[in-house]
N, C-alpha and C positions, 0 to 999 in steps of 0.2 A: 739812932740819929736824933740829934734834937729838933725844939719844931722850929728855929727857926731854919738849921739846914735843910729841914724837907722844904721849906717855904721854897728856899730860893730854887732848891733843884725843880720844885713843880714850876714853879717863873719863867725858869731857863727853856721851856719850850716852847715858851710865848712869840719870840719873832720867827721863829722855822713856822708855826703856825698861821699868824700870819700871812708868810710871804707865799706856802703854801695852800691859803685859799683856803684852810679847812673851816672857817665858819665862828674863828674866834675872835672879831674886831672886836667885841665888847667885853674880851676879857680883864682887860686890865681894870677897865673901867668899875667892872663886876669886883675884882678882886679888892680894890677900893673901899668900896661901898660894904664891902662884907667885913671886912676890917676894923671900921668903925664900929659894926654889930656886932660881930662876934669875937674879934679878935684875931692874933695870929693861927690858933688851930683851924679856923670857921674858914677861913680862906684857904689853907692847905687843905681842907677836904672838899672845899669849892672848887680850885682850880685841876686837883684832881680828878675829880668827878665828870668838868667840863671837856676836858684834857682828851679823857677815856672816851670821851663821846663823840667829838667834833671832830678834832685832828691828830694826825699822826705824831710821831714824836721825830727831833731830825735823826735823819739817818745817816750812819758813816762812810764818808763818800761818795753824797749824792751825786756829786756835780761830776764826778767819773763816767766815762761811756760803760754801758754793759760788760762788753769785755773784757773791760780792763779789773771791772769789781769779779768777775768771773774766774781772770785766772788767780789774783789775788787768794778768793776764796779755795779755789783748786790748792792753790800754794798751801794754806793752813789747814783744809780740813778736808783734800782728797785726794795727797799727794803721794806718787806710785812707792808700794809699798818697799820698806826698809828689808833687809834681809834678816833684821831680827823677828821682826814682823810677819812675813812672811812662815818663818820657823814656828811663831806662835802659834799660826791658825792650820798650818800642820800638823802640829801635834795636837791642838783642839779639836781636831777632825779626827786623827788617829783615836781619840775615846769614843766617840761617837757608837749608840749601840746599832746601827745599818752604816749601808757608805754607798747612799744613792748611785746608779751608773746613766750618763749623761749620751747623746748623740746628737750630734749638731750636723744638720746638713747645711750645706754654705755654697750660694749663687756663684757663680763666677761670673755671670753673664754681665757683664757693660764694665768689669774692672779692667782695672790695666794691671801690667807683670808687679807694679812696685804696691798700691792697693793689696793686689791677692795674699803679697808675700808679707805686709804687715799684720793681715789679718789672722793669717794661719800661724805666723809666730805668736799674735796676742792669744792664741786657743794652748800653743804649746808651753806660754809663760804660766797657764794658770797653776794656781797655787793646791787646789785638790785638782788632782790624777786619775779619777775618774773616769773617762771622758772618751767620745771615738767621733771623727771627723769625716763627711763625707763629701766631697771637693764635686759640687754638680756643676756640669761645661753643657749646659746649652747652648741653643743654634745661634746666640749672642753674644758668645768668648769668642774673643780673640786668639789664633794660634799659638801666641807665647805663653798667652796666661796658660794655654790646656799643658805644652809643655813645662811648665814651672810644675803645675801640680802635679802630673805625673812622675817629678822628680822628686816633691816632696813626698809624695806618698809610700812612694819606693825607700824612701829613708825615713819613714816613720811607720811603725807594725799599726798603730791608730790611726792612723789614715789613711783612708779610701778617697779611689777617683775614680768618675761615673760621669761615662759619656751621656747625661740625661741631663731633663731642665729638674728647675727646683722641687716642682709637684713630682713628678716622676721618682726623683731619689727620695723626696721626705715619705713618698708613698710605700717606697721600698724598703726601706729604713724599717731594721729591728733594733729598739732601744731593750729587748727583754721582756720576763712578765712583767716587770715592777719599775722598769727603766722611765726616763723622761726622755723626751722629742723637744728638739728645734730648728727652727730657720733662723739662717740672719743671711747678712750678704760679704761678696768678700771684699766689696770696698769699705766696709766699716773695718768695725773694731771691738775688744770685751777689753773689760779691765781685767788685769789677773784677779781676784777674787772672784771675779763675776759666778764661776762655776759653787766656789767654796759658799756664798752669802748663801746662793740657790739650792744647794745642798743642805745647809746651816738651817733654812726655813721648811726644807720638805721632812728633814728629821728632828726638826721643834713640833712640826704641824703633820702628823701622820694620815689627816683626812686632805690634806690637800690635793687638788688632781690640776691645778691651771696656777703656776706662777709668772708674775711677770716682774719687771725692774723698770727704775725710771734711766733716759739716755742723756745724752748730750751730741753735740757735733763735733768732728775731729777734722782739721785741715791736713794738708799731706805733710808740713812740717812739726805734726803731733799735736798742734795748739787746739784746745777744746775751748769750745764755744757754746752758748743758746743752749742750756740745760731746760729738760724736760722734767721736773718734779712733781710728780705723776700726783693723783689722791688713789685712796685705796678703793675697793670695787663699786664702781659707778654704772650703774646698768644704761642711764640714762643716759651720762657721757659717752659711752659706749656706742651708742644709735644716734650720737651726734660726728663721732670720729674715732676714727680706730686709734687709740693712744693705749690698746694693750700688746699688739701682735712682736714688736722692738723693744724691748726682745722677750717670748712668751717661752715655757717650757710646757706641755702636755703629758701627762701622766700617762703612759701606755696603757693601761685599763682604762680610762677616759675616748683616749681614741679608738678601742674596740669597740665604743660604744657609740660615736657618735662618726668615727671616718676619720678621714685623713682628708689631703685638699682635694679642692673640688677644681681642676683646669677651665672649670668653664667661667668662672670668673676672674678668670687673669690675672692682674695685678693685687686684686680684691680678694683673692683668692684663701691667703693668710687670715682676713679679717671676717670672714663667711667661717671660717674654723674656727674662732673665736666667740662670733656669734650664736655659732650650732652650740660649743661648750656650755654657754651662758645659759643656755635653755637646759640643760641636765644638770646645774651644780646650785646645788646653794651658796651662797656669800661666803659661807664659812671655809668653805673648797677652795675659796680664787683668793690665792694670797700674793701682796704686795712687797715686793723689796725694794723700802724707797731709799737707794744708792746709783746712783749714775753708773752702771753695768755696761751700759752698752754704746757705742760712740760712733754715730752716723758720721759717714761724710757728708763734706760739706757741698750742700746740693748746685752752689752757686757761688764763684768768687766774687762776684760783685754783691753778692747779699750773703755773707757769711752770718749773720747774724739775725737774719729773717725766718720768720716761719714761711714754709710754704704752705698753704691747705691743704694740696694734692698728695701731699701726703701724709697726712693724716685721714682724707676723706680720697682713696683710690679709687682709680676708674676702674669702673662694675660695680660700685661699692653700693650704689643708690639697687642695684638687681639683687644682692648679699642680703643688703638692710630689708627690701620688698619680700624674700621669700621665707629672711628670719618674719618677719609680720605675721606673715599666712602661714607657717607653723603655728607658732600662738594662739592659732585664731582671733588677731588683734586688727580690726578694722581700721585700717591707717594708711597713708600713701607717705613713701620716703622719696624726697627729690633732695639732691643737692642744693643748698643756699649758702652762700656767706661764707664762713671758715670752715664750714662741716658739710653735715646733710643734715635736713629737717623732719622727721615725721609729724604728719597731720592726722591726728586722733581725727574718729567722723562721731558725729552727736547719737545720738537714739533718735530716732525718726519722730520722738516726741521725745523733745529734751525736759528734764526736771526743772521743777520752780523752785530758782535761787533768792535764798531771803539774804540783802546786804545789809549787813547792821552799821550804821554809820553815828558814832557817839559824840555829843558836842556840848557844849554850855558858850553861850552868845558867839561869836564870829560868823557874823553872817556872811560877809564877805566872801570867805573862803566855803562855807556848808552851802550857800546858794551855789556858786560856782563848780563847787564836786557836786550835787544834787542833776543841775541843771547840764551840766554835760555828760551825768551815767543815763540823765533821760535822753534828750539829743543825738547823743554819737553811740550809743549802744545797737548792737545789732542782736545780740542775742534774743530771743522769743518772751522770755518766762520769766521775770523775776519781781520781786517786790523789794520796797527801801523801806527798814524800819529805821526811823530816825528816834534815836535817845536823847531827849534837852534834858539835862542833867545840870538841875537850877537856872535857867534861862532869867536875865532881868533886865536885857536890851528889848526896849521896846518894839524897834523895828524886827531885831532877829524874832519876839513871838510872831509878830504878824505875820512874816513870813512863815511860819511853823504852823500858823493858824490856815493860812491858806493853803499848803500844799498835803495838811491833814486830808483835805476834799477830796485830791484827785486820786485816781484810781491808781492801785499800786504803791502805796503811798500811806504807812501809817506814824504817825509820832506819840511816845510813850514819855512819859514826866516823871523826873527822877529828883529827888529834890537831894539827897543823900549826901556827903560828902564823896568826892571824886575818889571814885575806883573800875577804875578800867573795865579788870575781869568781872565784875561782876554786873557793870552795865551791857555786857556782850554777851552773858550767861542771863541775862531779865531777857534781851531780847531773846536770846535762842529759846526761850522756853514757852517763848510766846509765834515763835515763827510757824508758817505754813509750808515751807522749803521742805525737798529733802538734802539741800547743799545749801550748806553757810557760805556767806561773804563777808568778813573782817576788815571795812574800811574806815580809814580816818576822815576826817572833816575836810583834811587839806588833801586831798587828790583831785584830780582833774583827769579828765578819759582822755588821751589820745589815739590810740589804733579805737576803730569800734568794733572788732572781733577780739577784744579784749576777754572778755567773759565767755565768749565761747571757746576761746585757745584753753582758758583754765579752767572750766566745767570739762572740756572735754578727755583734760590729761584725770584730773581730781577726778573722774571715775573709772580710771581702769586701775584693776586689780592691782594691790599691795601697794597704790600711794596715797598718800597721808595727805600733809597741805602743798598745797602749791602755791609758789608767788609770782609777781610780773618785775615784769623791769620797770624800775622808775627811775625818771629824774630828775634832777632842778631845774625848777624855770630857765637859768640859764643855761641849758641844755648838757651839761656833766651828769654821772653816772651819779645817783644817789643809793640804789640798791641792785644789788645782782647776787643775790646768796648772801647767806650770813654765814659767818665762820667763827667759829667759838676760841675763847681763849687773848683772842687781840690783847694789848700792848696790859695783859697781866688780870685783866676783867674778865667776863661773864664770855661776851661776844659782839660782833660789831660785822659793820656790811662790806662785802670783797668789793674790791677795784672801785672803792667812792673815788667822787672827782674824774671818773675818767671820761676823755671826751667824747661827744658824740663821732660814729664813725670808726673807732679804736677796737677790736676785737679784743684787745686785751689780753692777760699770759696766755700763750698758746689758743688760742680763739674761745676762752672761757667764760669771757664777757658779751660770748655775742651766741651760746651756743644752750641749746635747753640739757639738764645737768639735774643729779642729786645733790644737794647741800643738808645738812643737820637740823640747819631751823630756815626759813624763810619772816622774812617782816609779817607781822599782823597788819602794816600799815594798810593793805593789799593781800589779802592771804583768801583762799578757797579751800573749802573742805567740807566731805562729805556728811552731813547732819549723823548719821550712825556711828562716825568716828568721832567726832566732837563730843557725843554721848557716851560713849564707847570711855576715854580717856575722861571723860568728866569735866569737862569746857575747859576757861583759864582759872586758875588757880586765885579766887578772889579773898583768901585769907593770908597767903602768905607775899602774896606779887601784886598789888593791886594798881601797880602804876609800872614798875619797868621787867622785861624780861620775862613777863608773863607769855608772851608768844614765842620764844627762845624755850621755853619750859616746856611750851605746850606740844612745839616740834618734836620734841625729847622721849617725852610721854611717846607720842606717835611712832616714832621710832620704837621706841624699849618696847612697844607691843607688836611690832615688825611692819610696821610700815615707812616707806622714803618718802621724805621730802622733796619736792621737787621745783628746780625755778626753771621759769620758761622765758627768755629775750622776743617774745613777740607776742605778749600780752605788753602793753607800752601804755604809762600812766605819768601826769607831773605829779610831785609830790613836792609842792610847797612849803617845806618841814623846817624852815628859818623862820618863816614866818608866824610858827606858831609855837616857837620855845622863850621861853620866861627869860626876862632881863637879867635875871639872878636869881641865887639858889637861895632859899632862908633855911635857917640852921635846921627847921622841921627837915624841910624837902631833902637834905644831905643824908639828912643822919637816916629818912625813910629808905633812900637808896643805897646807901652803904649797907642798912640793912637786910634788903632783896638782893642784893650782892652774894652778900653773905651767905643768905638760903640759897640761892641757885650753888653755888661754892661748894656748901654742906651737901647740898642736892646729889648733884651729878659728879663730883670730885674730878679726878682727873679725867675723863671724858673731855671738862672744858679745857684742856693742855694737849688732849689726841686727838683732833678733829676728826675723822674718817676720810671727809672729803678736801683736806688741804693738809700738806706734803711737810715732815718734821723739818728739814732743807728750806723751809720758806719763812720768812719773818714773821711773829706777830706783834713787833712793834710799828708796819707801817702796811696799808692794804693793799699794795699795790703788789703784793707777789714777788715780793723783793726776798733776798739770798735771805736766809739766817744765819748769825755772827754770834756764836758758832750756832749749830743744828741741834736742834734737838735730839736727845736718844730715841732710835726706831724701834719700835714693839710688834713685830714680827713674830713671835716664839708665842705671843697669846692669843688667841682664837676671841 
């Protein structure tokens, strides 16, 4: 493409920008001004650059309701399969060197005769054959439904009916030695594949012992709705809301090990077996089939297109979550909050002293006001602020540096060097008295003041790496809640920017504590062992962007998660502190740390772990992908 075609197509997403809010009024103006400097190249890697960072790009058929972008998407890239189709993955399955065998126990209880009967046909559509059905009529079926399935069963050799409830049949249930187990209900629904993908993945993945798949909702006239595009195994999400159990498969050697359900927690009861799992398998065991498998009804005709909480966080679920804890030996209380449940880590009876590196050159403005509210509104016990002036020559910003050198807790280091991130945050770590680092910018501002202790207290249990808070813009929109690698073709960029205060966000992901890949440094905690451990930020090859995206990474690849918490809550001023314009250095620096992360991590940044191939990364908001990405399922 020549450069002036790239010019205009990076231009053309300047009014969606705009009108979107994402943060580019000055871009035009910038593109201007670089023009005269550099020329037509210097602005198409300007507007570029700005583009990837600030706003989304527009999306096709925004101005559509959900729904209707929903079934569209359905229409092109999930629609019921063709019979040639269907013939393929027959015979793709006939080479297969195993042929997994499946048993699905299935509720009857609260359906009606026409529910049961769709559901038990979607079992007998499937496309692998596999399969054996057990029709459980609890003391909450209705008369017809029990005789419907009595009828079916009688005309089908793989199907059984079982005057018991769901726990009672799932308990009774032989899937074999090497067989897999499920529930679902019989007001839902599977896609025909469902059984074939799940099978596809247990003999790509020979360690697996817990598969699960992502759903959707089904109305009675078939219309799918509100997909659930799951991420891949999330421990954290996990203890915020059950989003694996619909629809989970259990390995029969897994359940000899750990049980079958437990009726004393009810409805939650599904999700306490999920939990018990989680505690025997490594990550490498719990594999993801991210395809809409499975199709809830719809819980509500007047909210067909709502999430409800309740279930995804079922009652007894906060008793499930409390006795997974006390297994662990995990010092925490789980109460239901918000769209999920919340567990509360408790501190060491003497919490550790957190060193916050906070790096600036003049703005006082903004460094008084982060300074002066982590003293003020902090509750935590133990921490010191090393402040880095890094070339300071506003006279008021030294006074002020000169004076808060005094106070107790409170050191300032002079760095005259030219601007680099990582290595003003690796001068302070080497100088800190902490055994836990704190990674703050100049522009934050404290609002909850149990900030620091919600992420000291997650940033020391076992196997997590860094943690971040929620931030937002002064004008109260979502500025950070996870980073998710890969965005509109770059490095990485922050889930659900812009969203309003109040919004939970896809499936309550904006308001629920969760593993993500990398958290912001803007705001990041982590353990002093681990930061040493991985060898700080990376101050030769990143020394301005992505270095904390890197560092994530690091942390990871040596087995630890990342984790963000929505109730560590800070403003992050971050308009206020980005440059009018890019000069041709600062482009070509960043294209070049582009670059190395690119080289770095390769495809990783295009597999997120924790965000769903099914979902955009041309815009943050957890919008469809047009088309989806290919799933990688088959590699461990």
């Amino acid at each position: 493409m020549s450069t002036p075609n790239r010019l205009w197509r990076a231009l053309a997403f300047i009014p969606n920008a705009l009108y979107k809010g994402g943060g580019l009024g000055g871009t035009a103006r910038r593109a201007v001004k670089i023009l005269r400097q550099s020329g037509l190249r210097g602005v198409v890697r300007s507007v570029s650059v700005l583009l990837r960072n600030d706003g989304p790009p527009l999306m096709a058929d925004a101005s559509r309701p959900d729904r209707f972008q929903y079934r569209e998407w359905v229409k092109r890239h999930d629609a019921p399969l063709a019979p040639a189709q269907r013939q393929a993955l027959e015979a793709q399955a006939a080479g297969w060197p195993r042929q997994p065998g499946f048993v699905l126990v299935m509720a009857l209880d609260g359906a009606d005769a026409q529910q049961a009967e769709r559901a038990v046909a979607s079992v007998r559509d499937q496309v692998f054959a596999h399969w054996r059905l057990v029709l459980a009529a609890g003391p909450g079926t209705a008369q017809a439904v029990k005789a419907l399935a009595d009828r079916l069963a009688a005309a089908e050799p793989r199907i059984e009916f079982a005057e018991a409830t769901l726990a009672q049949a799932f308990n009774a249930a032989d899937p074999g030695a090497d067989g897999w187990l499920a529930a679902c209900d019989a007001r839902d629904a599977l896609a025909a594949d469902a059984l074939w993908r799940v099978a596809e993945a247990a003999v790509a993945r020979p360690e697996a012992a817990l598969i699960y798949t992502d759903e959707d909702r089904i109305a009675a006239n078939g219309q799918r709705s509100a997909p659930y595009f799951k991420p891949d195994w999330n421990l954290d999400l996990l203890r915020s809301q059950d989003f694996v159990s619909r629809l989970a498969f259990f390995a029969a050697p897994l359940l000899r090990e750990v049980g079958r359900l437990d009726e004393r927690f009810g409805d939650a009861a599904r999700y306490d077996l999920v939990l018990r799992a989680a505690e025997r398998l490594d990550a490498a065991r719990i594999v993801h089939v991210p395809k809409a498998l499975y199709h809830r009804h719809v819980a509500s005709e007047e909210a067909v297109h709502a999430m409800d909480p309740a279930e995804y966080a079922p009652e007894g679920g906060e008793r499930a979550l409390q006795a997974h804890l006390a297994r662990g030996g995990i010092e925490a209380t789980a109460e239901r909050a918000g769209a999920g449940f919340r567990v509360r880590h408790a501190l060491p009876a003497e919490p550790p002293l957190v060193s916050l590196f906070i790096p600036t050159r003049n703005g006082l403005k903004l460094v008084r006001q982060c300074i002066e509210s982590i003293l003020e509104k902090t509750l935590y016990p133990r921490y010191e602020i090393i402040l880095i002036d890094n070339g300071s020559d506003d006279p008021e910003a030294l006074r002020y540096f000169e004076e808060i050198s005094v106070r107790a807790g409170v050191r300032v280091l002079r760095d005259d060097s030219p601007f680099n991130y990582s290595a003003l945050n690796n001068q302070a770590a080497a100088v800190a008295k902490g055994e836990v680092f704190g990674l703050i910018n100049n522009d934050i501002e404290v609002i909850s003041p149990d900030w620091l202790g919600e992420m000291v207290s997650i940033a020391l249990q076992p196997g997590v790496g860094a943690v971040g808070a929620r931030l937002w813009y002064p004008e109260n929109t979502l500025q950070h809640a996870g980073v998710v690698l890969g965005y509109r073709g770059g490095v990485a960029d922050h889930a659900h920017r812009r969203l309003g205060q109040g919004d939970a966000g896809y499936f309550g992901r904006a308001a629920l504590l969760q593993g993500f890949s990398a958290v912001t440094a803007a705001c990041l905690i982590v353990r002093r062992a681990l930061y040493e451990r991985v060898g700080g930020l990376d101050e030769k090859n990143l020394k301005v962007a992505y270095n904390d995206v890197d560092f994530c990474l690091r942390l990871r690849e040596a087995g630890y998660r990342n984790v963000w918490t929505p109730h560590a809550e800070l403003y992050h001023h971050e308009s206020a502190t980005r440059p009018s314009d890019l000069s041709e250095a600062q482009i070509q620096r960043f294209l070049g740390e582009e670059g190395y992360m690119k080289q770095r991590w390769g495809e990783l940044l295009f597999n997120d772990p924790a965000y769903n191939p099914n979902l955009s990364l041309a815009i943050e908001d957890f919008s469809y992908a047009w088309p989806p990405r290919a799933a990688k399922v088959a590699a461990p």
